[in-house]
C-alpha positions as CSV (number, residue, x, y, z in Angstrom):
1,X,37.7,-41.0,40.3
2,X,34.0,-40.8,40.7
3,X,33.8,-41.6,44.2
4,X,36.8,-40.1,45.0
5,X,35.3,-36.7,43.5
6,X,31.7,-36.8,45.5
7,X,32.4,-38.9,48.6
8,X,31.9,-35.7,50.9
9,X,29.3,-34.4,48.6
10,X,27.2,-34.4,51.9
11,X,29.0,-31.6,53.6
12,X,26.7,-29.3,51.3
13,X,23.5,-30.7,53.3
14,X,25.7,-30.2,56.5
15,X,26.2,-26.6,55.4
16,X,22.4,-26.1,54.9
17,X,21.8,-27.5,58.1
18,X,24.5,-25.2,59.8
19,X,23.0,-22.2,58.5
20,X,19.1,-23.5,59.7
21,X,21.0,-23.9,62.8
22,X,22.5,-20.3,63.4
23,X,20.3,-18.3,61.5
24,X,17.5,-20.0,64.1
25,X,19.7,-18.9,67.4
26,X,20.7,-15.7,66.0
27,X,18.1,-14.2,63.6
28,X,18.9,-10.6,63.5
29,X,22.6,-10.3,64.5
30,X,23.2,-12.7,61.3
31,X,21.0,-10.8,58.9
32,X,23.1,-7.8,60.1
33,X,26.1,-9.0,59.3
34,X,25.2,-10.8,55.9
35,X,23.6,-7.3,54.9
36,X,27.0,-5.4,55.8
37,X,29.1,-8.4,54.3
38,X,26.8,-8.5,50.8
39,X,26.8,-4.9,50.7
40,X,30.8,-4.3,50.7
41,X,30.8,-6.8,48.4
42,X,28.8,-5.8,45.9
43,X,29.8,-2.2,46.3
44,X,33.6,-2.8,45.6
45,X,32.1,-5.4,42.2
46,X,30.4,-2.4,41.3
47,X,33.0,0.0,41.4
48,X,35.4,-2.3,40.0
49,X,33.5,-4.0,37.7
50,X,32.8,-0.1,36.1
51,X,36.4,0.7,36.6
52,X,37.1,-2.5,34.2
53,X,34.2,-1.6,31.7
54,X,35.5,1.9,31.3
55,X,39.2,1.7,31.4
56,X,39.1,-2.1,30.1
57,X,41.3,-2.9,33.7
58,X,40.6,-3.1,36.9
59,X,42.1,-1.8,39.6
60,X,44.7,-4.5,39.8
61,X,45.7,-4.2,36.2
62,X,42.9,-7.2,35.2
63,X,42.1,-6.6,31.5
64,X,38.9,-7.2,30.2
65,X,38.4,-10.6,28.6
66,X,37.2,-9.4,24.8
67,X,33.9,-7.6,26.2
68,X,32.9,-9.7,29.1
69,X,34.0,-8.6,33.0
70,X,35.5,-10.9,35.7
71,X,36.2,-7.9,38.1
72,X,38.3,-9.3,41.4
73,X,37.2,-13.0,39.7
74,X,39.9,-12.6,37.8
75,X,40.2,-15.3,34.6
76,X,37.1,-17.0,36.2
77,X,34.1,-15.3,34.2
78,X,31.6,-15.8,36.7
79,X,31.1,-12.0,38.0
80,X,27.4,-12.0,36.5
81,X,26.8,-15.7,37.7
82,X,27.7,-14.5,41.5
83,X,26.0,-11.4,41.7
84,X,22.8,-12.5,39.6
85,X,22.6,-16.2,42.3
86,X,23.2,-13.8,45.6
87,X,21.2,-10.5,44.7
88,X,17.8,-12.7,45.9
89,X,19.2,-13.9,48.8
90,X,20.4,-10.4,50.0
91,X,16.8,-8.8,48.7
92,X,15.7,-11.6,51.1
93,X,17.5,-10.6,54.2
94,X,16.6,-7.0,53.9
95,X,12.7,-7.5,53.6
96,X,13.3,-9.8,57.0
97,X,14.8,-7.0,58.7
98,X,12.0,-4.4,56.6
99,X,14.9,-2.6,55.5
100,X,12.9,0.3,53.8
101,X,12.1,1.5,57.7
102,X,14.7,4.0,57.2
103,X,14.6,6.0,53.8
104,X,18.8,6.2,53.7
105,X,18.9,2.6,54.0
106,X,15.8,2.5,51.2
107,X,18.3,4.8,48.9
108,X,21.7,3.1,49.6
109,X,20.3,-0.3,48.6
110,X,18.7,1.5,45.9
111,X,21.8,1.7,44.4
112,X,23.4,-1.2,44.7
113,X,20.8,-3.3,43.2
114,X,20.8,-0.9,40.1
115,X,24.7,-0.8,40.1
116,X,24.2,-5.0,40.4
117,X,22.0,-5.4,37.9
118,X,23.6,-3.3,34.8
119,X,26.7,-4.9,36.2
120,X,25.4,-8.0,35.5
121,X,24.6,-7.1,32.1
122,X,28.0,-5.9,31.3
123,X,29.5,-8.7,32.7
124,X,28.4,-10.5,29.2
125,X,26.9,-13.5,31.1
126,X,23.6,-14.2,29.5
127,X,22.2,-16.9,31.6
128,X,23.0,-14.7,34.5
129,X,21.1,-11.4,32.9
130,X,18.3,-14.2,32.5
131,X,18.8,-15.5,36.3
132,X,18.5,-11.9,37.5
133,X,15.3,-10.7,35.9
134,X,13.6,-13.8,35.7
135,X,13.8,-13.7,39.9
136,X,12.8,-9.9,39.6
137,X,9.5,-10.9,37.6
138,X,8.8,-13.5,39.8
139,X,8.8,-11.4,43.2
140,X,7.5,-8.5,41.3
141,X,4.1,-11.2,40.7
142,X,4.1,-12.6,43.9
143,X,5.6,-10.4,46.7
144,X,2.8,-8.9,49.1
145,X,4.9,-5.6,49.9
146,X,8.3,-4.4,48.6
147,X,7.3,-4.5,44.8
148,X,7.8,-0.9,44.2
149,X,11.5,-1.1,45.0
150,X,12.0,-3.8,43.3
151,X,10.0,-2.5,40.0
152,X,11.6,0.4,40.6
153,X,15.3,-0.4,40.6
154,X,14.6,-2.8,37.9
155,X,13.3,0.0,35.6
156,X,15.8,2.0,36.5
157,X,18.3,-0.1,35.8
158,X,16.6,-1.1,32.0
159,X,16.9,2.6,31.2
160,X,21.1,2.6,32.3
161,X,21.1,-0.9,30.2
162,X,19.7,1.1,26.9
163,X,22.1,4.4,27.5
164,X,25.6,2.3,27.7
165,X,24.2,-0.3,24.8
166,X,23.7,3.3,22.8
167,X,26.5,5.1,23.9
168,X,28.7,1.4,23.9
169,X,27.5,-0.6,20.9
170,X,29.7,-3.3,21.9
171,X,28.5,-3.7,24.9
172,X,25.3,-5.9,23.8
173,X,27.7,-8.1,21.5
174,X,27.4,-11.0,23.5
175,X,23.9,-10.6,25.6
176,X,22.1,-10.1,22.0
177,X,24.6,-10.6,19.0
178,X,26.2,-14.0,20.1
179,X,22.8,-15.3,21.5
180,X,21.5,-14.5,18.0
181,X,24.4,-16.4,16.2
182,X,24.9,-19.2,18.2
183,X,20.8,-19.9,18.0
184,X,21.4,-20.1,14.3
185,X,18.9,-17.4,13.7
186,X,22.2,-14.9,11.9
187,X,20.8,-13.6,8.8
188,X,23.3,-13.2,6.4
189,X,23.3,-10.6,3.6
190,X,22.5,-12.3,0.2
191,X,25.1,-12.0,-2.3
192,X,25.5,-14.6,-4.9
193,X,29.1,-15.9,-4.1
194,X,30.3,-19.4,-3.1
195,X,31.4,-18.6,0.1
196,X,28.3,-16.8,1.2
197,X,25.7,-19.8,-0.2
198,X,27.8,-21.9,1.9
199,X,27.5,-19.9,4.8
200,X,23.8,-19.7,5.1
201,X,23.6,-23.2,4.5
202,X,25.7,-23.5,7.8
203,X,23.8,-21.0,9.6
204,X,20.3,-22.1,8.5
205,X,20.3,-24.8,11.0
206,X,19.0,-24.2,14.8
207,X,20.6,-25.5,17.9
208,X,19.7,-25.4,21.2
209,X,21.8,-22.5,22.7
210,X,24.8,-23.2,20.4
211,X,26.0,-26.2,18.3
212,X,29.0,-27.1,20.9
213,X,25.8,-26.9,23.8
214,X,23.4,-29.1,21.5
215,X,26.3,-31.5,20.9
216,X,27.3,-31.6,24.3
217,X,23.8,-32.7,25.1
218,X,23.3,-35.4,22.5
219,X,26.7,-36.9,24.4
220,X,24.9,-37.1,27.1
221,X,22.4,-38.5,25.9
222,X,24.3,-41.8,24.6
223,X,25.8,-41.9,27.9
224,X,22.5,-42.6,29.6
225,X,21.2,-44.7,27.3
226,X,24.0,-47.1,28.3
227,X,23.5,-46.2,31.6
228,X,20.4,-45.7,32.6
229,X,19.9,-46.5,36.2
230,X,22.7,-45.2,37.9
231,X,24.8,-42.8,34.9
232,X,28.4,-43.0,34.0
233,X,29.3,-42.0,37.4
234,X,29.1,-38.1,38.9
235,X,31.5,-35.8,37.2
236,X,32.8,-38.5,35.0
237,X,31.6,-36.6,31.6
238,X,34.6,-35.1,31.1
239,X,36.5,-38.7,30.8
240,X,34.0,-40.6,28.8
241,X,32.7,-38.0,26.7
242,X,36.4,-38.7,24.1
243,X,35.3,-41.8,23.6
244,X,34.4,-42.6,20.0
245,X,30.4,-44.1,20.3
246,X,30.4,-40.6,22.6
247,X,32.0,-38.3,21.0
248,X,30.8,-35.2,18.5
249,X,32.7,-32.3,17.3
250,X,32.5,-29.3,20.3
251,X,30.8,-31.9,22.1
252,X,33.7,-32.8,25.1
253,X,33.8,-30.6,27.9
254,X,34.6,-31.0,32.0
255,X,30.5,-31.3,32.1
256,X,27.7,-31.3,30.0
257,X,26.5,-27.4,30.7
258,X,23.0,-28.4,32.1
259,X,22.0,-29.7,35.1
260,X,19.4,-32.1,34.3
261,X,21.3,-33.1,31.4
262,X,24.0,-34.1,33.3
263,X,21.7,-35.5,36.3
264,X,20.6,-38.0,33.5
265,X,24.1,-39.0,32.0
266,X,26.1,-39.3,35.4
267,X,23.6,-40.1,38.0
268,X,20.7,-42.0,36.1
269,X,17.7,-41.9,36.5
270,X,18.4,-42.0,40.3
271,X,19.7,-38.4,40.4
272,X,17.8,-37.1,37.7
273,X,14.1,-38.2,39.3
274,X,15.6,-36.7,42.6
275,X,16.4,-33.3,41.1
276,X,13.6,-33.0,38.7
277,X,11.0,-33.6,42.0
278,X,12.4,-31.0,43.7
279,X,12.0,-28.4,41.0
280,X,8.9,-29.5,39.8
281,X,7.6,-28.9,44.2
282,X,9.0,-25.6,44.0
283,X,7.8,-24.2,40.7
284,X,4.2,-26.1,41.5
285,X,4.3,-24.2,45.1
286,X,5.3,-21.1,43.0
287,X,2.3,-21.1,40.6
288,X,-0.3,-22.2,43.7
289,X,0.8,-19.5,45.6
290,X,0.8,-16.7,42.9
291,X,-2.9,-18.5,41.8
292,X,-4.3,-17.5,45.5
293,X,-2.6,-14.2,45.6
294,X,-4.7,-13.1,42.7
295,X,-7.8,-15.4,43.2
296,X,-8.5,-15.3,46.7
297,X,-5.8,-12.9,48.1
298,X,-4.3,-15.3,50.1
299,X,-0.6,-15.6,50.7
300,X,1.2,-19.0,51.3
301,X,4.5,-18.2,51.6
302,X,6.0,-14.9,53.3
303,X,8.0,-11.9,51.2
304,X,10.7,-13.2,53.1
305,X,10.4,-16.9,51.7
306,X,9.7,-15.6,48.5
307,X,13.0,-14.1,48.3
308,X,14.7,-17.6,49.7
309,X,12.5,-19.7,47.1
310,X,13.7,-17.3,43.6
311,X,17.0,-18.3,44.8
312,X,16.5,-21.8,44.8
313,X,14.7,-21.8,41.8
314,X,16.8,-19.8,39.8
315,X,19.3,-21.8,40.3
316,X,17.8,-25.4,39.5
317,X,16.0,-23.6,36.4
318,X,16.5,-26.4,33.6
319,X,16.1,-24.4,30.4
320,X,19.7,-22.7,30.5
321,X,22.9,-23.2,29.7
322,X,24.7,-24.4,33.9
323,X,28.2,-25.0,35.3
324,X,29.0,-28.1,36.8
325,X,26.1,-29.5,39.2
326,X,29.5,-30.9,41.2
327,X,31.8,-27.5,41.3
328,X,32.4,-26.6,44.6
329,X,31.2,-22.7,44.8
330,X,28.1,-23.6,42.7
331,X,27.2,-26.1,45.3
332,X,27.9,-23.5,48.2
333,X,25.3,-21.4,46.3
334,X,22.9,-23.5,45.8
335,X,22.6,-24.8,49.3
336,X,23.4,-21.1,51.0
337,X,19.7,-20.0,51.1
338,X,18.3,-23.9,51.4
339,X,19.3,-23.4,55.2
340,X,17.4,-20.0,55.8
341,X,14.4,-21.7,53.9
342,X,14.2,-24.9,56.3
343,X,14.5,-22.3,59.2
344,X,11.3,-20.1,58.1
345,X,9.3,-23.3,57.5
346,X,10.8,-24.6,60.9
347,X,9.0,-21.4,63.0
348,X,6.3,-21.3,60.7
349,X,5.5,-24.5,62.0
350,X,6.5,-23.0,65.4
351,X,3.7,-20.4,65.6
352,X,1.0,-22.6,64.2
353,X,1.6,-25.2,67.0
354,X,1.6,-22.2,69.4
């Protein structure tokens, strides 16, 4: 089942390699039409997406799923997870194409990425609300021009944030409440009955993220330590994790909802060295090139790689809850801007040998 699932796991690299290869003939003409294509997009997500909060359906007659919104995903609940992975790859093609040349183009992309990011809030999603302004902090620190849009839309959108929380309470149910809750850090009122006592007992306890994430990782866990070299096999949690030495309560799922955590239980030590090296480049990079900014005012990597590298790293981030290393559209997105990264190191290297 294992090899049957990944076999052709490689046609992710092939699509990274595609996109070096395009975006390197056709620089502008394929920012154009990603910026035009990303735009649409998010525009109709916004609209509908605020259709949906307001009138709980969307324009198709999707209801809302309690207070979290899927938009055009329908029952898939990855509206914030799309928008939050993308928006740094779009900010990225408009600084190639120095999009704020034109002051209508500065205000219509204004909008969007304040319509995106409250979206993104609404949508109930919290690693997503984390992905998206944990990339805005980063450019905002290490970006050499364009910080005042982005500080500006991202204030913006923090004031839009605090009038729906006030003027929808239940709005911030799941971003705050249910992070709260599932941390164990509920406090609940003191009363001296039975049921409460045994209440606080169960809520005293912390967990990392929530009990059914902590027991999911403690599977895990026992899975690699049988397996150590080379894991249970990729995407083979969801089969071995019913077994009884592996098993806890909330603790089966179709994957272990990290990453790394699932790097170490279905590839080993193999995939997990593999994975954890390539963060550990990119964050190391990160922090040099932040360092010199403010040290020496030098500038290692370009707004535009910048842009391409909060993508990456957001997304290979391993202190959050993740979907399924394997699943398909994750993979598309994780490779997406890994092909206009090798290009702009390719002609950086280019116009150093010229």
């Amino acid at each position: 089942v294992s090899f049957k699932k990944t076999l052709f796991y490689f046609r992710f690299w092939i699509f990274a390699l595609a996109v070096w290869y395009i975006f390197s003939l056709k620089k502008e003409e394929l920012c154009n039409r990603l910026i035009i294509t990303f735009s649409i997009a998010f525009i109709v997500l916004i609209v509908d997406g605020y259709i949906q909060f307001f009138l709980k359906k969307n324009i198709f007659g999707w209801p809302m799923y309690g207070t979290r919104l899927s938009s055009l995903f329908g029952d898939e609940l990855i509206l914030g997870s799309y928008l939050s992975r993308m928006l740094p790859l779009f900010f990225g093609l408009l600084v190639y194409i120095n999009f704020s040349k034109k002051i209508y183009h500065y205000i219509i992309f204004f909008i969007i990425f304040v319509g995106v990011e409250t979206l993104i809030f609404l949508s109930g999603e919290r690693v997503a609300f984390f992905y998206v302004n944990a990339s805005t902090l980063m450019l905002i620190l290490t970006m050499r021009n364009f910080k005042l849009f982005r500080i500006s839309a991202f204030i913006v959108s923090i004031f839009i944030i605090f009038a729906l929380v006030n003027i929808y309470p239940d709005s911030s149910k799941r971003i705050v409440d249910k992070t709260v809750k599932q941390l164990g850090f509920e406090q609940e009122e003191k009363t001296n009955t039975k049921e409460t006592i045994q209440n606080e007992k169960k809520t005293s306890k912390k967990f990392i993220f929530s009990i059914e994430h902590q027991n999911h990782y403690i599977s895990s866990i026992r899975m690699f330590k049988d397996n150590v070299v080379s894991g249970i096999g990729p995407r083979m949690f969801r089969f071995i994790c019913g077994e009884e030495k592996y098993y806890l309560w909330e603790g089966c799922s179709t994957h272990p909802h990290n990453s790394y955590v699932q790097l170490l239980a279905e590839t080993g030590l193999i995939g997990f060295i593999f994975g954890l090296t390539i963060f550990v480049l990119i964050f190391y990079n990160i922090i040099r090139h932040f360092m010199l900014k403010f040290l020496k005012k030098k500038f290692i990597y370009s707004d535009f790689q910048l842009c391409l590298l909060s993508a990456i790293l957001i997304s290979i981030w391993p202190f959050v809850p993740t979907g399924d290393l394997f699943n398909n559209w994750l993979s598309i997105i994780y490779f997406f801007p890994v092909g206009f990264y090798l290009s702009s190191i390719n002609s950086k290297i280019k116009t150093i040998e010229r």
